[in-house]
C-alpha positions, 0 to 999 in steps of 0.5 A: 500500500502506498504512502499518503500524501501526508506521509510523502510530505512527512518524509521529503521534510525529514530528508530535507531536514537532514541533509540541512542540518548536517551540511548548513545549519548547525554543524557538530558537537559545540566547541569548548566553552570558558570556564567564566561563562553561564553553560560551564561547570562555574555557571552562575545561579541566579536567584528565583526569589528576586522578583518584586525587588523593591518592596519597601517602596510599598508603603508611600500608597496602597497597591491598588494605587500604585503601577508596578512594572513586570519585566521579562526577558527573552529566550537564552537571556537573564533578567540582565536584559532590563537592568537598563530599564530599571535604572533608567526609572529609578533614576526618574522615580525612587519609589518606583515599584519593578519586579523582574522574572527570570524564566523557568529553565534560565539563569544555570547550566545548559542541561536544565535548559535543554530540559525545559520547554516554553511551559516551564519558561513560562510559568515565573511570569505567570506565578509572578504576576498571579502574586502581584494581583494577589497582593492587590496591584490594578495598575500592571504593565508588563515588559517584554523582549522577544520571546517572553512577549509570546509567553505573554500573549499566550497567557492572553489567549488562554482562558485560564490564564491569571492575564486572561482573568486579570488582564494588564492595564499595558503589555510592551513587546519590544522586539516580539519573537513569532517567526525565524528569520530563516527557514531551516530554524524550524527544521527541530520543530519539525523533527519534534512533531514527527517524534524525531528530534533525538535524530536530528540531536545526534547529527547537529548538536547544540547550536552556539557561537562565541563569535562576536560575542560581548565577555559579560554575555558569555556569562549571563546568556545562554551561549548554546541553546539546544535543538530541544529548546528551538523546537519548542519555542517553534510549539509556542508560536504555533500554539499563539497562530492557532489561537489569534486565528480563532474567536480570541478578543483582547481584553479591553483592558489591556493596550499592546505596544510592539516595537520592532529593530528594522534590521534584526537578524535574530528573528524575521524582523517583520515578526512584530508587523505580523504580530500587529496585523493579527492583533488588530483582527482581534482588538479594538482599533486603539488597543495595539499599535506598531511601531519600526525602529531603525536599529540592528539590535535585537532587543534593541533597548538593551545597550548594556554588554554591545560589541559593536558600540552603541551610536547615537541613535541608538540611545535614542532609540532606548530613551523612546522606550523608556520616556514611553514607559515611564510616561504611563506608570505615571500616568495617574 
């Protein structure tokens, strides 16, 4: 009996699929790594327990009062990525109230990272912001950077969700991940769902570069970020596609704000556009807005650890973000 249709399609993308992951995409086993860096043996352990990192600053007005921002950093990162964004409004604000999430699966050796999947790394960022709500906080804008921003609207998109129960006031995405920049980085997410991914781990390895590199990035990123890791992230932007393209409505409450790097090579730089136009099918008219940045940064708001040296446009660039920021949460 011949093959379907379908099960054609399913061997002619698992042949493409190794063919590409051996000669283009990933290469072999990862090269060694330095001693000082977050996936070695003298990997640094960051604290779970530093989230509402200012809680004395509680006492000048009751919650309910008073805006708290939530920040969330991106795939591979650390908490590290918004300590710009924390100074910046200190600085403007001593009494300003900033909690920060280390995702689930971050922050210690790259076996508890491979390990994990986007459920894992998501669930700080849920349990963080139930604990805000909890505390009795009306006033939530919440922060995010590249994939974290599709943790975020996934936990919109779930019913069951504390951001679906108790929508935030604001959700800043800068630089939202939602699909590769190439197409070969979908090949893990492919051999997972044919329950093939061990294969594809045994021919590529992990991926990683020390290339270009900044020292301090080495220590507080994952360098190396497993086959495992891409192809949930790849289940994450599924799950999100398949529920923008259901009866999903934006909870009137809540105003999204995508910011985009024009030259981002990290992800497909038309990511957030494509993200803006689905949210726009499912919102009111001012509830999302979209903005381009002229930057090859991703993440652009993050100018702390760069190789290439930060220009002035790029401090403009951040300052924009975080005048805008700061704007709302003293807004009244």
């Amino acid at each position: 009996m011949g093959l379907s249709k379908k099960n054609k399609i399913s061997v002619v993308v698992c042949f493409i699929s190794l063919v590409v992951g051996f000669s283009v995409s990933y290469g072999l086993a990862p090269a060694p790594r330095p001693k000082n860096m977050l996936d070695s043996e003298a990997s640094f352990a960051f604290k779970q327990d530093t989230y509402l990192f200012n809680k004395d600053a509680l006492h000048a007005s009751p919650p309910k009062d008073r805006w708290v921002v939530l920040m969330s950093h991106g795939l591979s990162a650390t908490y590290y990525e918004w300590n710009e964004l924390a100074d910046y409004l200190r600085k403007k604000d001593s009494t300003v109230l900033l909690s920060r999430v280390l995702l689930g699966g971050h922050g210690d050796n790259v076996e508890r990272f491979r390990s994990s999947n986007w459920h894992v790394w998501q669930k700080p960022l849920l349990d963080e912001y139930q604990r805000l709500v909890d505390l009795g906080f009306k006033k939530i804008i919440v922060v995010t950077s590249s994939t974290s921003a599709l943790l975020a609207l996934e936990a919109l998109t779930n019913p069951e969700s504390p951001f679906a129960k108790f929508p935030p006031q604001e959700v800043i995405m800068v630089d939202p991940f939602y699909r590769f920049s190439k197409w070969y980085q979908e090949i893990p997410y492919w051999f997972s769902e044919f329950n093939m991914l061990p294969i594809l781990e045994l021919i590529a390895g992990d991926q990683g570069t020390l290339e270009g590199l900044h020292p301090m990035e080495m220590r507080y990123w994952h360098i190396d970020t497993p086959l495992t890791v891409i192809a949930s992230l790849g289940d994450l932007a599924d799950t999100v596609v398949n529920r923008l393209e259901s009866n999903f409505r934006l909870p009137k409450e809540t105003k999204i704000r995508i910011f985009s790097a024009k030259q981002d090579t990290t992800i497909d730089p038309r990511s957030g556009e494509l993200l803006f136009r689905s949210l726009k099918a499912h919102s009111q008219s001012h509830q999302v807005e979209f903005a381009f940045i002229d930057s090859r940064y991703h993440v652009f708001t993050r100018l702390l650890w760069r190789t290439r040296i930060p220009q002035k446009k790029d401090r403009e660039n951040q300052e924009h973000v975080f005048k805008l920021i700061n704007k709302v949460i003293h807004s009244g």
